[in-house]
Structure formats: structure tokens, C-alpha cells
C-alpha positions, -999 to +999 in steps of 0.1 A: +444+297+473+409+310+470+401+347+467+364+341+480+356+365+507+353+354+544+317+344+551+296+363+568+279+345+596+246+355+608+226+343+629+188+360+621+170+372+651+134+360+665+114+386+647+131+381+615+120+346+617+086+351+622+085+375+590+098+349+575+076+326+589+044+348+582+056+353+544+062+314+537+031+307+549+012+332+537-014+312+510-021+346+488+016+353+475+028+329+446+057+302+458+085+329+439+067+357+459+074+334+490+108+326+482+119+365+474+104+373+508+123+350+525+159+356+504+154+392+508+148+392+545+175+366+548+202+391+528+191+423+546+191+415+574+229+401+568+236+438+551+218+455+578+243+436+601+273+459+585+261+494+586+293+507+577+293+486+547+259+499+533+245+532+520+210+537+525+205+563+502+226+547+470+189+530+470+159+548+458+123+541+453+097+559+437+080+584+462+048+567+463+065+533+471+087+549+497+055+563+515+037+536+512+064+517+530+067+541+553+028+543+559+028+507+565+051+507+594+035+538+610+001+524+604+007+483+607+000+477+644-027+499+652-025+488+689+009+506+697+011+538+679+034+551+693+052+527+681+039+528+648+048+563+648+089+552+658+086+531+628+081+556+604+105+576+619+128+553+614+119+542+582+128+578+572+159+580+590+172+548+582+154+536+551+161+542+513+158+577+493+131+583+473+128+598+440 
């Protein structure tokens, strides 16, 4: 008898793999930078799967991190902004608290 939990099996969708993608190749980050990248899109994503499981706002980051976040996603593809603008929308809808 084990009392491991069932695994979760995900399967990561294009755009998460071409984050990924972008970050491991991405000469200007340290190999551990790389790595976290990678492990942390990898695990979100996977907790992002289960919304009911997760509470955005037990996380919090400092207010200048959290806007900063959320002024990269408004501001990161400056050839859709509308888009950019749903983006930070959602960042603040969906995202962590900040503090």
C-alpha cells in the first residue's frame, strides 16, 4: 500500500512550451535561472490546471513586483494592446495579492 497521491497528468499547452523554450535558451539568465524558469512554468501551469485547488491571493508580492508584473503583461507586446491591456486585467483578476 502506498499513500502517495494520484499523479497529476498534464499535458503543457503550445504556448507554455515556447516560454519554456524562450527561457532555456535565453543566453543572459544563469543555467539555475534557466532551470527555475522552466520548473516553475512546468508546476504552474500543473496548479493553474486545478483552480479549485489554489488560492491566488494566499500568495503575495511586494507592490512594486506585483506592478511590475502586471506592467509587463499590459505592456509586453506592443503590437496588440488591446491585448496587452486583457493581460493586465487579468493579471489583476487572477494573479497574486500584493502587499
Amino acid at each position: 500500500m502506498t499513500d502517495r497521491a494520484e499523479q497529476q497528468r498534464v499535458i503543457l499547452p503550445a504556448g507554455i512550451l515556447k516560454a519554456i523554450r524562450t527561457i532555456a535558451s535565453d543566453a543572459t539568465l544563469a543555467p539555475s535561472e534557466r532551470l527555475t524558469g522552466a520548473l516553475v512554468l512546468t508546476w504552474g501551469f500543473a496548479w493553474y490546471e486545478r483552480p479549485d485547488a489554489i488560492d491566488p491571493t494566499a500568495i503575495a508580492l511586494p507592490e512594486a513586483q506585483w506592478q511590475e508584473v502586471c506592467g509587463m503583461l499590459a505592456s509586453g507586446v506592443t503590437l496588440d494592446p488591446i491585448d496587452g491591456v486583457n493581460r493586465g486585467l487579468s493579471w489583476m483578476n487572477s494573479g497574486p495579492s500584493a502587499y
